[in-house]
SEGU-464459 format. One line per 2 residues: number of its first residue (from 1); for each residue x, y, z of N, C-alpha, C. Coordinates in nm, 2 decimals, padded with zeros to 4 digits. Layout:
N
NUM) X Y Z X Y Z X Y Z  ...
//
This chain:
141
1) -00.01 -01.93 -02.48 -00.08 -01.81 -02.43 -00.10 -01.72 -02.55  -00.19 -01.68 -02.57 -00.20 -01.60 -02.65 -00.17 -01.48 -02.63
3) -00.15 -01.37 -02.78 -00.11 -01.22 -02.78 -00.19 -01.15 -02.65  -00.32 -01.15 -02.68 -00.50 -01.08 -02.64 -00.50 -01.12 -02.47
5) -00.41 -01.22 -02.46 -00.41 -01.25 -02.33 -00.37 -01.11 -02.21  -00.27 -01.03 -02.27 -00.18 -00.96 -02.19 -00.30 -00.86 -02.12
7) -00.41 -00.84 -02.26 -00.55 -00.78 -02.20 -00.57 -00.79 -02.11  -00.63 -00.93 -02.07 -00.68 -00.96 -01.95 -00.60 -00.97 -01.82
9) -00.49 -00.98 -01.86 -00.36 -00.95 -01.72 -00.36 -00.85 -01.64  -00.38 -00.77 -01.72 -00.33 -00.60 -01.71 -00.47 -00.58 -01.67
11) -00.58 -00.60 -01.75 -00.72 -00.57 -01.71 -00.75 -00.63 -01.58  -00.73 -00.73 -01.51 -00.73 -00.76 -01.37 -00.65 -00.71 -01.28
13) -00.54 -00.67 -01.31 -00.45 -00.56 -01.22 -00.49 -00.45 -01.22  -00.56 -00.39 -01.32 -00.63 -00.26 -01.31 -00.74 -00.31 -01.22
15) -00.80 -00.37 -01.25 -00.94 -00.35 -01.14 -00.88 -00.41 -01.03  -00.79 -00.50 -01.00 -00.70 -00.51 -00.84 -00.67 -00.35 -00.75
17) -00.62 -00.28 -00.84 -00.57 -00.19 -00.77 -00.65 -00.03 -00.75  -00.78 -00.07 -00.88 -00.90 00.04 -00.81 -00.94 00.02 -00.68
19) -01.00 -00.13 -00.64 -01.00 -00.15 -00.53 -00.92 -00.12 -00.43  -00.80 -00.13 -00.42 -00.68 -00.10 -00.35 -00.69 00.03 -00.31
21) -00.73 00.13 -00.39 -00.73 00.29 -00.41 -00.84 00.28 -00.33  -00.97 00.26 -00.39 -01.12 00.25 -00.32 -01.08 00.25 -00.17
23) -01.03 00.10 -00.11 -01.00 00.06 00.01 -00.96 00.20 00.09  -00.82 00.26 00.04 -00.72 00.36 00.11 -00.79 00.42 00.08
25) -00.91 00.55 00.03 -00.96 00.63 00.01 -01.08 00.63 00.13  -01.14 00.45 00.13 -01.24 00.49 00.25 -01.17 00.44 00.39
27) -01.04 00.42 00.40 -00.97 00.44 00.51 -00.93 00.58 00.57  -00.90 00.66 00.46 -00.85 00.81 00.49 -00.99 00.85 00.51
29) -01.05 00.85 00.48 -01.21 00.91 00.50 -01.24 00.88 00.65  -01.20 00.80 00.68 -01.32 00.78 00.84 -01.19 00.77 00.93
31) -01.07 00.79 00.87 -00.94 00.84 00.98 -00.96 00.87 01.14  -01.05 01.01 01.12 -01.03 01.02 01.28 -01.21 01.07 01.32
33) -01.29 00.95 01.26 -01.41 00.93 01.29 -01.41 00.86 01.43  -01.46 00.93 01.55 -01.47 00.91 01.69 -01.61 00.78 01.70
35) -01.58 00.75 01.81 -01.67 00.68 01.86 -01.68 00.61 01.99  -01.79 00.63 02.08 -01.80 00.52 02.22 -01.80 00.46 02.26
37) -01.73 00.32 02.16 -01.76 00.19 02.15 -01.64 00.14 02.09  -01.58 00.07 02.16 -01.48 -00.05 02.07 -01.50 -00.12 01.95
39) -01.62 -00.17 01.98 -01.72 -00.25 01.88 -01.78 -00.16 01.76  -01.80 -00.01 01.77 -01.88 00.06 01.64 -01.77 00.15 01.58
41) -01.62 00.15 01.67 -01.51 00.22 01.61 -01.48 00.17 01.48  -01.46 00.24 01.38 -01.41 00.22 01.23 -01.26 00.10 01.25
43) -01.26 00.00 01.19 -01.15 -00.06 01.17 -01.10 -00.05 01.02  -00.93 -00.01 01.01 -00.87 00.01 00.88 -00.91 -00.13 00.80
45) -00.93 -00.13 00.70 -00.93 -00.25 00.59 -00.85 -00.26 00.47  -00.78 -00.35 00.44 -00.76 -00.41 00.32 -00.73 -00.50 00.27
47) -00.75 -00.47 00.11 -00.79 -00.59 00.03 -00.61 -00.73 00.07  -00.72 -00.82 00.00 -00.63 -00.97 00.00 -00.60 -00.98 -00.14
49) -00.51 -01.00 -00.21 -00.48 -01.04 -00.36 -00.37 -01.17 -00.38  -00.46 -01.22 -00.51 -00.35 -01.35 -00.52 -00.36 -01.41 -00.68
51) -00.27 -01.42 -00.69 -00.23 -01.47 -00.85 -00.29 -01.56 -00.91  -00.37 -01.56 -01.01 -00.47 -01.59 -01.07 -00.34 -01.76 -01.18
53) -00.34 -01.87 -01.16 -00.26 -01.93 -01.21 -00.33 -02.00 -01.34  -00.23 -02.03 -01.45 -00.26 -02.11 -01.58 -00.27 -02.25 -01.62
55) -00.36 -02.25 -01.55 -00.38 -02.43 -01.53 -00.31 -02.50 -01.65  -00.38 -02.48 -01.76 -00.30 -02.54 -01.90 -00.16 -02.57 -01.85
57) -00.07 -02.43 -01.83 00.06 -02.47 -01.82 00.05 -02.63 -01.67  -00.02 -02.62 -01.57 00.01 -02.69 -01.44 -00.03 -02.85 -01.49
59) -00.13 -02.83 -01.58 -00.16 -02.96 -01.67 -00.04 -03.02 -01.73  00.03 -02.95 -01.81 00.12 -03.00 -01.90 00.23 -03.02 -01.84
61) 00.26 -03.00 -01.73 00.37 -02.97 -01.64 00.46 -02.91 -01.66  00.47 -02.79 -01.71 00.53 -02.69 -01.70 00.52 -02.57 -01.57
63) 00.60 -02.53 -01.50 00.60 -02.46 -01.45 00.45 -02.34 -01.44  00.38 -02.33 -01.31 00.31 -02.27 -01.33 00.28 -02.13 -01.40
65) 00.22 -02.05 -01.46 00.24 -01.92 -01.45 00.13 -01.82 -01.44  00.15 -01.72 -01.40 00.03 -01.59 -01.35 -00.01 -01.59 -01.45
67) -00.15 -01.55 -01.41 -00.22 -01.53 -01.58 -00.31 -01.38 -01.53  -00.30 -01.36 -01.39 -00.39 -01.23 -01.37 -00.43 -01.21 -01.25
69) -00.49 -01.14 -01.13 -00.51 -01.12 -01.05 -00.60 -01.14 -00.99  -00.61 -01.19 -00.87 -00.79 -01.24 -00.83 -00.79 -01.16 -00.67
71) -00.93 -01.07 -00.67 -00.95 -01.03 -00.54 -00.97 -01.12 -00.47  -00.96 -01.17 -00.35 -00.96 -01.31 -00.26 -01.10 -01.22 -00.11
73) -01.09 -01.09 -00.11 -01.14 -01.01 00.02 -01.09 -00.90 00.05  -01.16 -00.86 00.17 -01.13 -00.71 00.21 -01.12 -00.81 00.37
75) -01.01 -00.73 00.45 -00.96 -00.80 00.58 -01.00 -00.67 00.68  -01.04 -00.68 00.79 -01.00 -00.57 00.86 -00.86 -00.60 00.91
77) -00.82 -00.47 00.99 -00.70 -00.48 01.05 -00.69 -00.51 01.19  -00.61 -00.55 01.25 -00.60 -00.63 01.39 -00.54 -00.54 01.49
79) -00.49 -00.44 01.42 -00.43 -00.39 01.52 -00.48 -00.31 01.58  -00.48 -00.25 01.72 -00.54 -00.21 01.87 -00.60 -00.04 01.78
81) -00.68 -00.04 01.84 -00.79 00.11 01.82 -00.67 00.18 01.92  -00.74 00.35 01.86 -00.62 00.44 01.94 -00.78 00.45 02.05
83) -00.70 00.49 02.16 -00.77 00.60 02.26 -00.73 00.73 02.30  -00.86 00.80 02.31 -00.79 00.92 02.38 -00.86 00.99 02.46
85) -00.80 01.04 02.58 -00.87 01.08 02.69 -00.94 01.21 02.66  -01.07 01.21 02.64 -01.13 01.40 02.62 -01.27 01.37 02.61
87) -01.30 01.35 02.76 -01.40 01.38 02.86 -01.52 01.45 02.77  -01.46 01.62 02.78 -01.56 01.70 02.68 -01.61 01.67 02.52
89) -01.58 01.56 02.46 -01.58 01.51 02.37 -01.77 01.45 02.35  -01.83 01.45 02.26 -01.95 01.40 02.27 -01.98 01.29 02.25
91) -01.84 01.24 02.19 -01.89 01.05 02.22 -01.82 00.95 02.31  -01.79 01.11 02.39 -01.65 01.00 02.45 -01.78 00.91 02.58
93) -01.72 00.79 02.60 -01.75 00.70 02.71 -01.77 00.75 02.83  -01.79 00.66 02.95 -01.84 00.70 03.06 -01.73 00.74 03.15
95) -01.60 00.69 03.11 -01.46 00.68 03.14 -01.39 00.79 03.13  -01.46 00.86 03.01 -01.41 01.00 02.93 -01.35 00.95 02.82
97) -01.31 00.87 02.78 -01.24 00.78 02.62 -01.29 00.78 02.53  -01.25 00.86 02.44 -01.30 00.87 02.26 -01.23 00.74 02.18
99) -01.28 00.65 02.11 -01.26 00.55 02.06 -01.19 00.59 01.90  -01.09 00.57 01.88 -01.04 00.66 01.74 -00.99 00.49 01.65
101) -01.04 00.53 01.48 -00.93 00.43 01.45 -00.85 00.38 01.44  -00.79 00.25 01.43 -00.65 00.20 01.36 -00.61 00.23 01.23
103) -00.64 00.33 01.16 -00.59 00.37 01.03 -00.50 00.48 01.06  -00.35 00.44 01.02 -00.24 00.49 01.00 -00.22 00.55 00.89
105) -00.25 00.69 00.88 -00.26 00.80 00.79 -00.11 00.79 00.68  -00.01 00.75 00.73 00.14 00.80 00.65 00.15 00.65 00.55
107) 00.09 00.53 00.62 00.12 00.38 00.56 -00.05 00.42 00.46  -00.13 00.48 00.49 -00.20 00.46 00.39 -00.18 00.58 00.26
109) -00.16 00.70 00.30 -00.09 00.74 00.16 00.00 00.69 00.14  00.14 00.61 00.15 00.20 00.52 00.07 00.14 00.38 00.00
111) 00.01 00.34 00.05 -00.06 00.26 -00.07 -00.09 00.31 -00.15  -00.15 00.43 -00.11 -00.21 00.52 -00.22 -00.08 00.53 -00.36
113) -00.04 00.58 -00.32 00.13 00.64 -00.41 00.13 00.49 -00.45  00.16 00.39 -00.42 00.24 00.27 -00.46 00.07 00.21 -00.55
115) -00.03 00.20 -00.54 -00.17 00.16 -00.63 -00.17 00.27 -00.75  -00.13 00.40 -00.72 -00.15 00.50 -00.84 -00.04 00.45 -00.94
117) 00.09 00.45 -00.86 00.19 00.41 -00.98 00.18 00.30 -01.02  00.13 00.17 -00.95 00.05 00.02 -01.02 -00.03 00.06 -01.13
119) -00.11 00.12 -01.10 -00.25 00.13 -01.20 -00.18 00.22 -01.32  -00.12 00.30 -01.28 -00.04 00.36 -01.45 00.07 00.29 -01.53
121) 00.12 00.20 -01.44 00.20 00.11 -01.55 00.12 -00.01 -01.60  00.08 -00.06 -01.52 -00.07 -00.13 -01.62 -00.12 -00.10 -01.73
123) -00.19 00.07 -01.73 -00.24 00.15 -01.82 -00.12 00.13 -01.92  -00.01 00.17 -01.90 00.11 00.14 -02.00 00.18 00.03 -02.07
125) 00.12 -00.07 -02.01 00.11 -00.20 -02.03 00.02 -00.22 -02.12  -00.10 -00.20 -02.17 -00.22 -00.23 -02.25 -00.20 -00.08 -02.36
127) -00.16 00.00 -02.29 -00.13 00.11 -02.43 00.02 00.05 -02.50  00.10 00.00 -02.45 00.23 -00.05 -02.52 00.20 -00.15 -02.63
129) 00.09 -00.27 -02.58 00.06 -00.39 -02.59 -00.03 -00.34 -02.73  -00.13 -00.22 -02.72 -00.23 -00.17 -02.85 -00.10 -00.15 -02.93
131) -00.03 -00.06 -02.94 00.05 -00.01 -03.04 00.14 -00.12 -03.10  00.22 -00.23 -03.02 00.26 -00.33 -03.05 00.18 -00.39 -03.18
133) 00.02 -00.45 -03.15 -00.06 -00.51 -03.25 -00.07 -00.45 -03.36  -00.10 -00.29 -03.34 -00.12 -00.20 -03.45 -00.02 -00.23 -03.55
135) 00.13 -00.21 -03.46 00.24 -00.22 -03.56 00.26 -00.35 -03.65  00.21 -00.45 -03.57 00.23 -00.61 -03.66 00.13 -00.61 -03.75
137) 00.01 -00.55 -03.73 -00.08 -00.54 -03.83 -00.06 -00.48 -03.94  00.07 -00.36 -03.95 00.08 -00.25 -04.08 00.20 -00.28 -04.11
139) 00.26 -00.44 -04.07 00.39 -00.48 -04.13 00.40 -00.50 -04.26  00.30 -00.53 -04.34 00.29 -00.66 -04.46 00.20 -00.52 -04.56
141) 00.23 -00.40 -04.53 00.20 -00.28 -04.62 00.30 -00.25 -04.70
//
């Protein structure tokens, strides 16, 4: 594997986990966007990820290894829509039932918090990884 590789490691975990952020940001966004409908209620989403493997190594038979990250999709979530009884509500149903998300506000800001600190050690990962090169390059001065 080469040095230049670690680039592309780190550069696929970075763009893994903008998405990740993207995702939680337009989950918090449409939180407690109402609706009449089971069917037109906002469902929480997120992404699928999966380890991008080094064939070379699976060829030679060596043990596989990660080489980087591959977005696989965006999933909805399965779990049940909230309801809530309020009649006076302007989208509520004929029943009186406002149709509310499945996006759990406290689990999505801890993606949030847990993709911010991904995406900064990555960053730290490719700034460690520059300075590293820099330094092997100003060894032989």
């Amino acid at each position: 594997m080469s040095s230049f590789s670690i680039f592309d490691i780190a550069g696929s975990a970075l763009s893994a986990q903008t998405l990740r952020l993207n995702t939680v940001a337009s989950n918090l966004a449409n939180a407690e966007s109402a609706s009449s409908s089971i069917d037109q209620t906002y469902r929480a989403r997120e992404p699928v990820f999966a380890a991008v493997l080094n064939e070379e190594a699976s060829a030679s038979g060596v043990a596989e290894s990660s080489v980087g990250v591959a977005v696989r999709g965006i999933v909805e979530s399965q779990a049940p829509l909230r309801q809530e009884y309020n009649p006076d509500h302007p989208m509520a149903d004929a029943r009186g039932y406002v149709f509310l998300p499945n996006v759990n506000v406290v689990e999505e800001m801890a993606n949030m918090i847990s993709a911010s600190r991904s995406y900064q050690t990555n960053v730290e990962v490719v700034n460690t990884a520059k300075q590293l090169m820099l330094k092997t390059l100003t060894m032989g001065q």
